[in-house]
C-alpha positions as CSV (number, residue, x, y, z in Angstrom):
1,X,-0.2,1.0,68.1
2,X,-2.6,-1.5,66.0
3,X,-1.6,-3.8,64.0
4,X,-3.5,-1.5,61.4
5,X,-1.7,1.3,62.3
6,X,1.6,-0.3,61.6
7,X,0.5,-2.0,58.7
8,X,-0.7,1.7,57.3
9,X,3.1,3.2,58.5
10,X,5.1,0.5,56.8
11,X,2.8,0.8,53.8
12,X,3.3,4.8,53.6
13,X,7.2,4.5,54.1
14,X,7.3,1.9,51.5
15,X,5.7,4.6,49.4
16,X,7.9,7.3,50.4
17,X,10.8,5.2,49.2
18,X,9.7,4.2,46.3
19,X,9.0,8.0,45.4
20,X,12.9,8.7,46.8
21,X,14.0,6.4,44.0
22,X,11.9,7.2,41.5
23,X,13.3,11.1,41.8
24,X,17.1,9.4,41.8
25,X,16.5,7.8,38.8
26,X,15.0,11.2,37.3
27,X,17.8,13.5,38.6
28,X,20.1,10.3,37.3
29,X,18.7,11.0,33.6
30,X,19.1,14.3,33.8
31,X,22.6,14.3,34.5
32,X,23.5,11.9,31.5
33,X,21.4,13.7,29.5
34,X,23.1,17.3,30.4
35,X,26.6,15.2,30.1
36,X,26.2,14.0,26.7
37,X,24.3,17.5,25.6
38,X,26.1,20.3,24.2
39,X,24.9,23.8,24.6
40,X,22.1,22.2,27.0
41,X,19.5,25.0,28.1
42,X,17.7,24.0,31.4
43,X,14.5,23.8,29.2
44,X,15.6,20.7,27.6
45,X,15.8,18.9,30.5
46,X,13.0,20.0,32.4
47,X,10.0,22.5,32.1
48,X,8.0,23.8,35.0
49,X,5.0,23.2,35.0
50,X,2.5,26.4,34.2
51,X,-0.2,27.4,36.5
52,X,-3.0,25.7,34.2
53,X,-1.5,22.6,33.9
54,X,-1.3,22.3,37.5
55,X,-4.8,23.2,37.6
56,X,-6.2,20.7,35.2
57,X,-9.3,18.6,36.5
58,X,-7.3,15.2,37.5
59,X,-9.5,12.3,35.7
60,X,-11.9,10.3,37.8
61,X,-11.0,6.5,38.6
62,X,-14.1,5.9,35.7
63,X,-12.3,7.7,32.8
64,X,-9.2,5.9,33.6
65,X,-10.4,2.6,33.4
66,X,-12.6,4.0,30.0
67,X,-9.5,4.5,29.3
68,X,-7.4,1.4,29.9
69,X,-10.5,-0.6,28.0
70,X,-10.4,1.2,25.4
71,X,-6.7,1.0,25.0
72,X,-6.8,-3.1,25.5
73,X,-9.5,-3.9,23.1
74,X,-7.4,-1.8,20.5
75,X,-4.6,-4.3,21.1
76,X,-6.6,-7.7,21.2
77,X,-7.8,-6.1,17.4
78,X,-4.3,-5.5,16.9
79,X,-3.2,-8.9,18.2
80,X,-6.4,-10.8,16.3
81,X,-5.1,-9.1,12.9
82,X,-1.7,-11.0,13.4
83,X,-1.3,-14.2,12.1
84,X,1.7,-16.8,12.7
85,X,2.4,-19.6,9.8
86,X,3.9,-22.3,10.8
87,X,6.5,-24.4,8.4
């Protein structure tokens, strides 16, 4: 085995992990929720997905950094509005 190919492994298991706790701390949620919930339908804690939104186009690396632009210049206007007086 390279040291590539070992460095790709540890890097996938990390990931397989990290996706292990992520659904814990889901399933973790879920349970308080349905414990301090009365009359809980399954629907309120989780709803399958339908077909079409399974099947919806996945955004390209592009729109998602459009995106993420967009989003921080909409803060540094927020943030330049702001102003701090001093005493």
């Amino acid at each position: 085995m390279t040291p590539r190919e070992f460095y790709i492994i540890v890097a996938e298991e990390q990931e397989v992990r990290l996706d292990q706790l992520e659904m814990q701390a889901l399933q973790a949620f879920m349970n308080e929720k349905a414990a301090r919930t009365e009359k809980l339908k399954l629907k309120d804690i989780y709803e399958r997905p339908s077909a079409e939104q399974l099947a919806a186009p996945v955004k390209t690396k592009e729109e998602i950094y459009e995106a993420q632009m967009r989003q921080q210049q909409e803060n540094e206007a927020l943030l330049a509005q702001i102003r701090v007086e001093g005493k």
